[in-house]
Structure formats: C-alpha cells, structure tokens
N, C-alpha and C positions, 0 to 999 in steps of 0.2 A: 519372506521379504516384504509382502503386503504390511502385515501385522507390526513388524519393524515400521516401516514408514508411517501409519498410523500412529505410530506410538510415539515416533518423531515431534509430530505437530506441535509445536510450542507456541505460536502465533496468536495473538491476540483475537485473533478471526475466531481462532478454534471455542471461544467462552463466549461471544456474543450472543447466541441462542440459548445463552445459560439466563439471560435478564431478560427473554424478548428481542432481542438482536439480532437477527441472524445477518446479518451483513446487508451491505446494498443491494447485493439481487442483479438479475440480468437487467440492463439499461438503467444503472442506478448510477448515480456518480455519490461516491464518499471521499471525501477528505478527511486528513487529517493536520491538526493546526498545531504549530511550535516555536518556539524562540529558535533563532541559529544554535546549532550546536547542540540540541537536544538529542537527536536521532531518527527524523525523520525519513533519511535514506535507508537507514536500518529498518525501520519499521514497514518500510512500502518492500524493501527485499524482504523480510520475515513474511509479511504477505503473498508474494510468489511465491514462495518455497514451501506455504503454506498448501497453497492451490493445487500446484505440484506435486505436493503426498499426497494430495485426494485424489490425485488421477486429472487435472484438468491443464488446459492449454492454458500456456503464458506468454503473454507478448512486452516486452518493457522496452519502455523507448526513453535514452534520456538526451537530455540538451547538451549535458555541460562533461560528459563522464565517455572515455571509449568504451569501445565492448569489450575488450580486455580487462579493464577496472571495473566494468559491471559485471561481468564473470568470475571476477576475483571475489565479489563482496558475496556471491552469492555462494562460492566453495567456500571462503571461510566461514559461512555462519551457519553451511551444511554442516561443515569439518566439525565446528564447534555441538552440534546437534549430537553428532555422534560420538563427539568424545565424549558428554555428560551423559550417555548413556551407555560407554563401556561399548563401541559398537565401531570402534574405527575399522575395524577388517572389512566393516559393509560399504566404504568409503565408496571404489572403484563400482559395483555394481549401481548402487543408488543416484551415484551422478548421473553416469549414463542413462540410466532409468528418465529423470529428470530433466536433461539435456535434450534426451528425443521430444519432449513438450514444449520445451521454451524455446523464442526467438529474441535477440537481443538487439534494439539499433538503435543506432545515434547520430543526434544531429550534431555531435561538436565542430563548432565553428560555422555552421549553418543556423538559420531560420527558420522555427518550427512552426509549421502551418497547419490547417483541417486540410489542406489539398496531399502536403505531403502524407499526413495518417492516411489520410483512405488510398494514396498509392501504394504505402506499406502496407493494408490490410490487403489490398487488391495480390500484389506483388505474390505476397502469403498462400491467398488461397490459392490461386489459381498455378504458382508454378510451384508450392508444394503443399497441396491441400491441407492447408494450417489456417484454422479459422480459433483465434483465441476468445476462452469465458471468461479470464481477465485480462486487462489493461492497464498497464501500471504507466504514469506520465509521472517521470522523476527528472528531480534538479527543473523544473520548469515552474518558475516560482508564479504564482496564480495573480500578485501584485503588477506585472508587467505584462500580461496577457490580456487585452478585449475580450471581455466576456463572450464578444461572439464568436470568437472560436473554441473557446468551453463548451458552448452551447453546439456545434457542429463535430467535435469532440463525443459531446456525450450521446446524439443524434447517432453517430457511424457505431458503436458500443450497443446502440440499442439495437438498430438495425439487424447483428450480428448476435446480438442475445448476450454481449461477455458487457460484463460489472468494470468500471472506470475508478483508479485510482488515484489521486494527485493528492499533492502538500501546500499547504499555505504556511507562509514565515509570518510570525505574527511578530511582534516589537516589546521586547517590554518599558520602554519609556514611548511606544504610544500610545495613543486615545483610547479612552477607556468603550467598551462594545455599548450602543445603544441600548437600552432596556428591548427585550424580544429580538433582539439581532445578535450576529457573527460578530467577534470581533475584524478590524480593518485589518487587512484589504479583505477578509474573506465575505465584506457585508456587499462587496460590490456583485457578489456572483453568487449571494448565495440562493435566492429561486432557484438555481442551477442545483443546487447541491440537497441531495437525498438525508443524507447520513455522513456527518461532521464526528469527529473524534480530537481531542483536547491531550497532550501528553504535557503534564507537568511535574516539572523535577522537585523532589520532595526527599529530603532524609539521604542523600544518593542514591537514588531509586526515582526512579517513574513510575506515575498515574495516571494509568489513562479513564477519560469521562468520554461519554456523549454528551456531544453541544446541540445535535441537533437528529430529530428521526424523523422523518417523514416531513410533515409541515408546523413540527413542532418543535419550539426551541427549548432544549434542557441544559441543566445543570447537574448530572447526573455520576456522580461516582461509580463506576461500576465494580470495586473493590478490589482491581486488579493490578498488583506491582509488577512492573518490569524491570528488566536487567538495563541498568543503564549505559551498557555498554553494545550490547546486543540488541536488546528491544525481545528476547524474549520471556516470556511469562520465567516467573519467580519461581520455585519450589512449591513458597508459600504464597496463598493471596494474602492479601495485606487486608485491614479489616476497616471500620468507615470512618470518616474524617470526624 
C-alpha cells in the first residue's frame, strides 16, 4: 500500500526538488497566483493529497466552501489518482489511510482571523494530538486580507514547524507587475511570501513557473504541464517556451 501511494503523487510538489525547489519548508508561506477559473482550489487540494501520500498531517481550512464540499474535492481527485492508475480497488483502504491525517474546517459565513487559526490549531493538538506540517488557507483570497494577519498566519505555521499555503486571484485586465515585484494584489504581501508559483493556461493545459524563491524574484518555466482540469502533473512534461 505504501509503494501504491507513493506512486500516487502526481502533485506539482512532487518535481520541485527536480529544479532546486523543494517546496517552502517548515515556516515557509508559498503561494500560488491565477486568474479565476484557473484551478487554484484544485492545485492547493493536489497539494494536501500530496502530503498525505508522504505520510504527513493536513490541516485545510477554507472561508467560502463546507467541509462536505471540501471532502468531496479531495475524494474525487483521489478517486481520479487511482483510476489513472488502474488502482480503484485501493479506493476504500487509501482514504481511510489519508482521512486519519487530515483535518477539515471552515469558516462559511464567518470571519477568518489569526485568533480563530490558532484556536483551531490549539483545539487540534490538544483535544486530538493533531499538530499539522501543512496548512492549506483556501478560497481566502489574499486581495481582501491585511497583511497582518498573513504575517500572524505564517508566524503560528512557523511556531508549529508545518509549510502555509494560500492563493492569490490575479486579474488579467490588471496592472501590469512592477519590474522585481508580484503581480497585484500579491505585491501587497509579498515580504511575506517565501516561494510564489504562477499557473498559466497555455494550449488547454497549464504551466506552472516560479515567480518568486526565496528573496528572489523569477521568471522561471519549470517545464511542467498540468491537467487542466485536475491540476495534476501530465504524463508528459511539456518542454520550454
């Protein structure tokens, strides 16, 4: 079953240390930036599910989504995992598997604050010794949030040792990204931000770049197509612009 689930990984996560990448790291916050409609929900769930075959804890919290519908996205793009690999019988064991790691909660219809996270991480450890390596902040779009609660956000992620993930809507009729910066809104928060990722729709297909590593800002192809439907990795990688 191990071997299975390794073999699973189709996540964009899984090729990062193939360029130098290995992801943002305990107390890293990375983003990833996209027009609506791209697949950003898809891409931040391919990431837990990612994490989850490796064996690690997941914590996703979203604003706008119940935990029913966040449940839903994350069986179907397991479901979808194993049917491309001829592998549905492992259906029923692999969830379960997966299910014991992850916690789901949401604020729909509430106000997402740094008070309410660290009740929910508190909540976690201590009445079910669940202390998550990733954090996924979905549907909370980074254009209507104070940067200071990004920054107390990625503060409690550190504290705890687990890697912060969020999305930014970028626009494409707006302003074009200042020379060495984010494009808007991601330039309002990006000191905050470790490790930036770019998905752009190309041919029906997605490409994902790094915008940003460290304290440095790229323009980087990393030669990877996605499913544009899924957000997971291709068969084939696609080769460079």
């Amino acid at each position: 079953m191990t071997n299975l689930m390794i073999k699973l990984r189709r996540s964009p996560r899984t090729l990062l240390a193939r360029d130098g990448h290995p992801g943002p790291g305990a107390g890293h916050l990375a983003v990833v930036m996209a027009r609506a409609g791209v697949g950003k929900t898809a891409f931040l769930v391919g990431i837990g599910i990612d994490a989850l075959l490796s064996g690690q804890k997941v914590l996703h919290i979203s604003l706008e989504r119940t935990v029913e519908k966040v449940r839903d996205w994350y069986d179907d793009l397991l479901k979808e995992m194993l049917r491309r690999e001829n592998k549905l019988e492992h259906w029923t064991a692999i969830q379960l598997e997966v299910e014991k790691r992850r916690h789901i909660h949401t604020y729909f219809g509430h106000t997402f604050s740094a008070d309410r996270l660290r009740s929910a991480l508190e909540l976690l450890r201590d009445a079910a010794d669940f202390v998550p390596n990733v954090i996924i902040l979905d549907r909370m779009e980074m254009e209507n949030f104070d940067p200071e609660i990004i920054e107390a956000a990625k503060k409690m992620a550190s504290e705890i040792g687990a890697e912060l993930w969020m999305a930014c809507r970028t626009h494409r009729d707006g302003p074009s990204p200042a020379e060495g910066h984010l494009p808007p809104p991601a330039d309002r928060f990006e000191h905050l931000v470790d490790t930036a990722f770019r998905l752009d729709p190309q041919d029906k297909k997605v490409r994902l770049h790094v915008a940003k590593d460290g304290q440095q800002m790229l323009a980087k192809n990393l030669n990877v197509v996605l499913d544009p439907r899924t957000l997971l990795l291709e068969t084939g990688i696609g080769g460079k612009r």
